[in-house]
DRENDO-1510 file (C-alpha; in Angstrom, 1 decimal, always signed):
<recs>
REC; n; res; u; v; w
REC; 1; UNK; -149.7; +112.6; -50.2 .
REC; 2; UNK; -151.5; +115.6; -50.3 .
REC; 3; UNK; -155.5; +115.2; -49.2 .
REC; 4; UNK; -158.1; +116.1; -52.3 .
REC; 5; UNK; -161.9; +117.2; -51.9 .
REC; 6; UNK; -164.9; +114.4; -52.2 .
REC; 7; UNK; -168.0; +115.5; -53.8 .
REC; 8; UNK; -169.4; +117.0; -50.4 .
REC; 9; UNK; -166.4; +119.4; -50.3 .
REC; 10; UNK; -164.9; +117.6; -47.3 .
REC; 11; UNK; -161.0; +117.1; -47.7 .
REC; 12; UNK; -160.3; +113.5; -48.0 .
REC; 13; UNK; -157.4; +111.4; -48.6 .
REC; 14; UNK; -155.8; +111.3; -51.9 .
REC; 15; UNK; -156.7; +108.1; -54.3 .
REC; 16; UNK; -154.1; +105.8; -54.9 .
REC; 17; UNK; -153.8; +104.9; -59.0 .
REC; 18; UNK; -153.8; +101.0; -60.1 .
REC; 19; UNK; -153.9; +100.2; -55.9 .
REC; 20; UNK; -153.0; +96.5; -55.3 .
REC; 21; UNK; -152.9; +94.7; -52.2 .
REC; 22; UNK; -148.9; +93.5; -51.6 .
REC; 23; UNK; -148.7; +89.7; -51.1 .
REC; 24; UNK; -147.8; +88.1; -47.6 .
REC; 25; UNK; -144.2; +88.7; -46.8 .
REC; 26; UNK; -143.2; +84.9; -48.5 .
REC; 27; UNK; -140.1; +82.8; -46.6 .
REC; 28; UNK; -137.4; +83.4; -48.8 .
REC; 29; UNK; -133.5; +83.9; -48.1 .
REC; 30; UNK; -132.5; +87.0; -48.8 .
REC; 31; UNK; -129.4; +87.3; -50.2 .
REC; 32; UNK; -126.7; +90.4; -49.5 .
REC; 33; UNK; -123.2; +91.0; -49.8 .
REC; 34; UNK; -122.2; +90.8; -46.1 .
REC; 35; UNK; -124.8; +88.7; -44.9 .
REC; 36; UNK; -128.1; +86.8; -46.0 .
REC; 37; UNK; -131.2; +86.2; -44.2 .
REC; 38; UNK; -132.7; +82.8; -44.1 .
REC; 39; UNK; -136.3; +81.8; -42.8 .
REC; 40; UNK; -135.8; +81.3; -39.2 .
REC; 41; UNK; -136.1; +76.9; -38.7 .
REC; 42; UNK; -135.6; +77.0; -35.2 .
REC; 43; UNK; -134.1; +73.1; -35.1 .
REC; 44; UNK; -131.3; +74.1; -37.6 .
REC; 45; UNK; -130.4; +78.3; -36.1 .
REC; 46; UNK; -131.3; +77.8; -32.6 .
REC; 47; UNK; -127.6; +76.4; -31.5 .
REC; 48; UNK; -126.2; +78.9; -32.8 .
REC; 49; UNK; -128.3; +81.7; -32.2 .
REC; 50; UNK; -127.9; +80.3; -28.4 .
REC; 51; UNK; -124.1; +80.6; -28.6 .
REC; 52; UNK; -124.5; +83.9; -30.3 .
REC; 53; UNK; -126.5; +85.5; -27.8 .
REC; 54; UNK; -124.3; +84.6; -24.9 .
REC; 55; UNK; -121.3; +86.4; -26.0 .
REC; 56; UNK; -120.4; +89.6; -23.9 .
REC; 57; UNK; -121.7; +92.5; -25.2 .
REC; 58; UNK; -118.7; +95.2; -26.0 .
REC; 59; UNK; -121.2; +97.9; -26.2 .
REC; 60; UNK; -122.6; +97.6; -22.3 .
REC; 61; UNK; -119.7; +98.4; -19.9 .
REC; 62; UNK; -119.4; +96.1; -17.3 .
REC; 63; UNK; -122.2; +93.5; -18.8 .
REC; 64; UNK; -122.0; +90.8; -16.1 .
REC; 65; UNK; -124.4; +88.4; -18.2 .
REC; 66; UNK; -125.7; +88.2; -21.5 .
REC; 67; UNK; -129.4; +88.8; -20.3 .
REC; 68; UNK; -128.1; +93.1; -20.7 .
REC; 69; UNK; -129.0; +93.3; -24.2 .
REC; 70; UNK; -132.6; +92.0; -23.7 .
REC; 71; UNK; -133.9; +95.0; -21.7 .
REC; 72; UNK; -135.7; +96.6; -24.0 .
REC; 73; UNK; -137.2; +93.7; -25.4 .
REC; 74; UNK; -138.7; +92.9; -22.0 .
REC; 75; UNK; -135.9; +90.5; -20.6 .
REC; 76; UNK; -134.5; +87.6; -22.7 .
REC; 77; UNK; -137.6; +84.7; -22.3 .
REC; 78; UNK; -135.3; +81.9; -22.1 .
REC; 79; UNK; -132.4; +80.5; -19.6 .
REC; 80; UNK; -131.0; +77.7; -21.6 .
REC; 81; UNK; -130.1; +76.4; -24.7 .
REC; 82; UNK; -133.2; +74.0; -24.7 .
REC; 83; UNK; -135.3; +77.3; -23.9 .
REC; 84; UNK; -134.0; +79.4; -26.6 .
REC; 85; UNK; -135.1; +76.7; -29.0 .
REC; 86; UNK; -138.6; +76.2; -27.6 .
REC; 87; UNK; -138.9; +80.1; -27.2 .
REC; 88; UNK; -137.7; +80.6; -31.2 .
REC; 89; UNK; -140.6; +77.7; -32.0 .
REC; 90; UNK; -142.8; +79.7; -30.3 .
REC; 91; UNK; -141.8; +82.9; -32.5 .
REC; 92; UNK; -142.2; +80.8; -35.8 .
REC; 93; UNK; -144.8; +79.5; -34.7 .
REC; 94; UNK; -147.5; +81.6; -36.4 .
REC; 95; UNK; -148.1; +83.3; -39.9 .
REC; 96; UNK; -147.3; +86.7; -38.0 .
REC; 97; UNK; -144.5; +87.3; -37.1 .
REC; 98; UNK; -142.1; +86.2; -40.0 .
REC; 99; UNK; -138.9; +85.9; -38.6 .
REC; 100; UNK; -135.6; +85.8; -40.2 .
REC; 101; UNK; -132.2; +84.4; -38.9 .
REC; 102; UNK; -129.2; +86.5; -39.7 .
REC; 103; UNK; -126.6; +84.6; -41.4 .
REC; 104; UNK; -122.9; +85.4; -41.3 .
REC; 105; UNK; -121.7; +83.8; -44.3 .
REC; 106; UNK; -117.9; +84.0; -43.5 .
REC; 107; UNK; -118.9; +81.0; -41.2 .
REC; 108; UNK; -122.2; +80.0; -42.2 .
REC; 109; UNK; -123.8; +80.4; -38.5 .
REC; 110; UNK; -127.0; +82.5; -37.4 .
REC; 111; UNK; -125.6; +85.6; -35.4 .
REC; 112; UNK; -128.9; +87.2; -34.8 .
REC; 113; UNK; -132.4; +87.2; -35.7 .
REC; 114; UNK; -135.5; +89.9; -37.4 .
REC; 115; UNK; -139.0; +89.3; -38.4 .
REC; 116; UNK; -141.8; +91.4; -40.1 .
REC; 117; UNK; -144.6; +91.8; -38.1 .
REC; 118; UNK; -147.9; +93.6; -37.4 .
REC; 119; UNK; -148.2; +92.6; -41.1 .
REC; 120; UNK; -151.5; +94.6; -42.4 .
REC; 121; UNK; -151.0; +93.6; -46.8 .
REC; 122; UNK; -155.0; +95.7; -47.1 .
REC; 123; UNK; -153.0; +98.6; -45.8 .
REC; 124; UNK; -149.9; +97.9; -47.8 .
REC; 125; UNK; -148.3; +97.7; -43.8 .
REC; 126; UNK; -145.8; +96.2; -41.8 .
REC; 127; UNK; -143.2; +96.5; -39.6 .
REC; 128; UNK; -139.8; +95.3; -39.2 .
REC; 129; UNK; -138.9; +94.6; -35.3 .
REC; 130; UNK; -138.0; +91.7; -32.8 .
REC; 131; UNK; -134.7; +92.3; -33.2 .
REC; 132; UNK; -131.9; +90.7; -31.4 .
REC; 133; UNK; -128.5; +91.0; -33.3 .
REC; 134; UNK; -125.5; +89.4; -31.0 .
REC; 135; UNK; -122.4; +90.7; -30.5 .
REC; 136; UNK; -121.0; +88.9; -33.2 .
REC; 137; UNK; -122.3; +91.4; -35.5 .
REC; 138; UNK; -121.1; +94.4; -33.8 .
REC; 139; UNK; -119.4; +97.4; -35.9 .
REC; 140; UNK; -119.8; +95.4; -38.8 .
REC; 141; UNK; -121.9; +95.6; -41.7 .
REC; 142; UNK; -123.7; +92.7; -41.3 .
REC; 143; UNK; -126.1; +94.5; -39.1 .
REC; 144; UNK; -127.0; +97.6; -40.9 .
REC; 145; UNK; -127.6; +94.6; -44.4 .
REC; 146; UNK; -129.6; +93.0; -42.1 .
REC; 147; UNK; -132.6; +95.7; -42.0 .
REC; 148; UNK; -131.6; +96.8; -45.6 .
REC; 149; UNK; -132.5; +93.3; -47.2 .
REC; 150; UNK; -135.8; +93.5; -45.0 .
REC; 151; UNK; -136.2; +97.0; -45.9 .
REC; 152; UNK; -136.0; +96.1; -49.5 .
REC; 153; UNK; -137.5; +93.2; -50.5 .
REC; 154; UNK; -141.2; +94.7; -48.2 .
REC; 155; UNK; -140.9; +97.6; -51.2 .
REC; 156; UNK; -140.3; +95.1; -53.2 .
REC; 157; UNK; -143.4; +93.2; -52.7 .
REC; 158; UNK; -145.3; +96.3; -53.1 .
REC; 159; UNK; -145.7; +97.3; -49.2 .
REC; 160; UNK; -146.6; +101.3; -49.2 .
REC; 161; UNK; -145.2; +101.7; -45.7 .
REC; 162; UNK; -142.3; +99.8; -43.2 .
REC; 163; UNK; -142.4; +100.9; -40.0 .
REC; 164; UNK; -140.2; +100.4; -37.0 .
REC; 165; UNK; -140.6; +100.9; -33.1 .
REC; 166; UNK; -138.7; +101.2; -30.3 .
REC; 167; UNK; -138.6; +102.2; -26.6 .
REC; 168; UNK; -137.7; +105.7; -26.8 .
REC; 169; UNK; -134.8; +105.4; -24.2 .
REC; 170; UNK; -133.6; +102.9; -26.6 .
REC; 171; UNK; -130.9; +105.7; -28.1 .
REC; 172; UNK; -128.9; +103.0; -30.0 .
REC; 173; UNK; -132.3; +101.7; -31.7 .
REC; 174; UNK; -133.2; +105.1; -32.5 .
REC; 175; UNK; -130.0; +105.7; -33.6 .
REC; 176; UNK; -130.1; +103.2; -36.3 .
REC; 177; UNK; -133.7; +103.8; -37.2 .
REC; 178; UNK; -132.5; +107.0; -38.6 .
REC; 179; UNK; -129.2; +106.1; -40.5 .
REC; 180; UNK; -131.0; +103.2; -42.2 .
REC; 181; UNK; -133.3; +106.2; -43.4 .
REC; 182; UNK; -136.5; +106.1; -41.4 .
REC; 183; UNK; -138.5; +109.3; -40.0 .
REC; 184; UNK; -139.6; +109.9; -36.4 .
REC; 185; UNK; -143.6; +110.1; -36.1 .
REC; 186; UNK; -143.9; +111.4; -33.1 .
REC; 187; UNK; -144.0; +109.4; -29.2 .
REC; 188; UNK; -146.8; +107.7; -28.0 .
REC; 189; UNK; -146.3; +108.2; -24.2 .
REC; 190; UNK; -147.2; +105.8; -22.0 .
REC; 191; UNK; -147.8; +103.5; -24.4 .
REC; 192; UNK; -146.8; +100.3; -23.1 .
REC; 193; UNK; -146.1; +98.4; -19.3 .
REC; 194; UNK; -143.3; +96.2; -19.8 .
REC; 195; UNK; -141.9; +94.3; -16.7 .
REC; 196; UNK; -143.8; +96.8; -14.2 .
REC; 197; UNK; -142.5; +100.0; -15.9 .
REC; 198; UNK; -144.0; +102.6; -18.1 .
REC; 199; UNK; -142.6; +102.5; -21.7 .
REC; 200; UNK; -142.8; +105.8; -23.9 .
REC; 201; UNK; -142.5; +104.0; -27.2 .
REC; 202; UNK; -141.1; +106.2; -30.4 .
REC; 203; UNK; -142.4; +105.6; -33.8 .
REC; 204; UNK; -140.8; +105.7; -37.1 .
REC; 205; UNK; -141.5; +104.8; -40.8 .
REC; 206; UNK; -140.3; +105.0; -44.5 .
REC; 207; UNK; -143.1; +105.6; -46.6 .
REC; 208; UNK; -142.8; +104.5; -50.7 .
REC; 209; UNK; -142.5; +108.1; -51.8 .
REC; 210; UNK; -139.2; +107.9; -49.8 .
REC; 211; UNK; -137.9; +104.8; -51.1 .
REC; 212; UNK; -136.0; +105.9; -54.5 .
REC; 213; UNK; -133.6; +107.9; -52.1 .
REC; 214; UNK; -133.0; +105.4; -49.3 .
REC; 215; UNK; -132.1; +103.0; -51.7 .
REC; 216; UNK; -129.7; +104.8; -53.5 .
REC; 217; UNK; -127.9; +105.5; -49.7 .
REC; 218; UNK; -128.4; +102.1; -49.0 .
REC; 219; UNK; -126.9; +101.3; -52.1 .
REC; 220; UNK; -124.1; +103.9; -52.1 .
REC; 221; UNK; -123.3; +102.5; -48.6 .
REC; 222; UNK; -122.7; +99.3; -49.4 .
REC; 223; UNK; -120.7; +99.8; -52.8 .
REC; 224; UNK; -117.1; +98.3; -52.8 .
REC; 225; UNK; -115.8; +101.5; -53.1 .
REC; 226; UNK; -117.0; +102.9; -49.8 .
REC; 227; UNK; -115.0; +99.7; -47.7 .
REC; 228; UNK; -111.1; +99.5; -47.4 .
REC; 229; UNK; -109.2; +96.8; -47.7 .
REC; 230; UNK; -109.5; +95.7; -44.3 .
REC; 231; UNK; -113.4; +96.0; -44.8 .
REC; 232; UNK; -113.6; +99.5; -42.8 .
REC; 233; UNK; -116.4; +101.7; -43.7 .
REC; 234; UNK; -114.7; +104.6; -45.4 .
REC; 235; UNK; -118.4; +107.0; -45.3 .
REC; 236; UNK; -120.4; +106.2; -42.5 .
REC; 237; UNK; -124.1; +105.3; -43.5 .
REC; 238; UNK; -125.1; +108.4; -41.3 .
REC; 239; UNK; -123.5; +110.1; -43.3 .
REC; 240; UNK; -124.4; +109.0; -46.8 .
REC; 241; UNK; -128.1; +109.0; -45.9 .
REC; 242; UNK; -127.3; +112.6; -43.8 .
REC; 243; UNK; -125.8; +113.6; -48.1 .
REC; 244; UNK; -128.7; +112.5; -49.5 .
REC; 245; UNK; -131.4; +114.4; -47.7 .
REC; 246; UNK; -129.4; +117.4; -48.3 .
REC; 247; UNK; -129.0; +117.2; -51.7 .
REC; 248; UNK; -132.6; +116.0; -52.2 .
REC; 249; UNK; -131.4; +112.8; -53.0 .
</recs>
């Protein structure tokens, strides 16, 4: 948006015609074609999430325990399947965040989980993170669906602004950040201390001027027509939203 002049001749930000403040993100399932998200009811997803999550992970070589794939969430905060559960209560437990379990509807089990949070509606604000996708949904769509659906339906509500976050070693996080469409802010160095070491954490966000294009990748992405018959991606999403930007969508 670009800034305008107040009455004093100081540049200000510009005004933002028939401005409404979106609603709370609401707990509804979300519905796609490879997967749908369902308000996370820890009772009812935490066995499976649990069994999930303890799969070996085929993109850490040599992953001697399932623990790898927390790293950059500080370190997985349970040991047990009677942990994981009290942990995901603990997750659910408040208005902020809003977490989701992923569903994989081929055999109607959780296979990962994502929430909304830091969930400012006066700002139009929120982000989409805690994200902890099992190997289950590995180098298949259901992942990339996931964060569309979440993507979505916050524009949907009227949100002006979905952000994500990620340690900036994280390359594979970053890595999807930008396939799913979102821009890189900048780093905030030294940001965080997580388990005794210094975290750089890089920031990215799709703002609603953006949108209209994402979602036609997004949607081009997921079309029929881009999967084979064996469900193999026949256009990668990297390179659909990598099409888009070049052709100014």
């Amino acid at each position: 948006m670009k800034p305008t002049t107040n009455a004093y001749g100081q540049p200000v930000g510009s005004d933002i015609p028939n401005w409404r403040e979106p609603p709370f993100p609401d707990p509804t399932v979300l519905e796609g074609r490879f997967c749908r998200l369902e308000p996370l009811d820890p009772g009812r997803h935490a066995p499976s999430l649990w069994q999930a999550w303890q799969m070996p992970d085929p993109d850490i070589a040599n992953d001697r325990e399932a623990k790898a794939r927390w790293t950059y969430l500080g370190g997985r905060a349970f040991d047990d399947r009677a942990g994981c559960e009290r942990w995901l209560e603990m997750m659910s437990r408040d208005s902020d965040p809003v977490c989701y379990a992923t569903i994989d509807p081929a055999e109607d089990r959780a296979v990962g989980m994502a929430t909304y949070l830091r969930i400012v509606p006066a700002d139009g604000a929120l982000e989409i993170g805690h994200l902890n996708f099992s190997p289950r949904m590995a180098r298949t769509p259901i992942s990339s669906e996931a964060l569309m659906l979440l993507i979505r339906h916050a524009f949907e509500l009227g949100y002006r602004r979905v952000e994500w976050k990620c340690d900036a070693l994280n390359a594979p996080s970053r890595r999807a950040a930008e396939r799913l469409g979102f821009r890189l802010e900048g780093i905030f160095r030294q940001h965080r201390v997580v388990n005794g070491r210094n975290r750089d954490t890089a920031w990215f966000s799709i703002v609603d001027d953006e949108w209209p294009a994402i979602r036609e990748s997004h949607r081009r992405w997921l079309s029929p027509d881009n999967f084979d018959a064996a469900g193999r991606q026949r256009q990668s999403l990297a390179e659909v939203t990598a099409t888009l930007s070049s052709d100014g969508g």
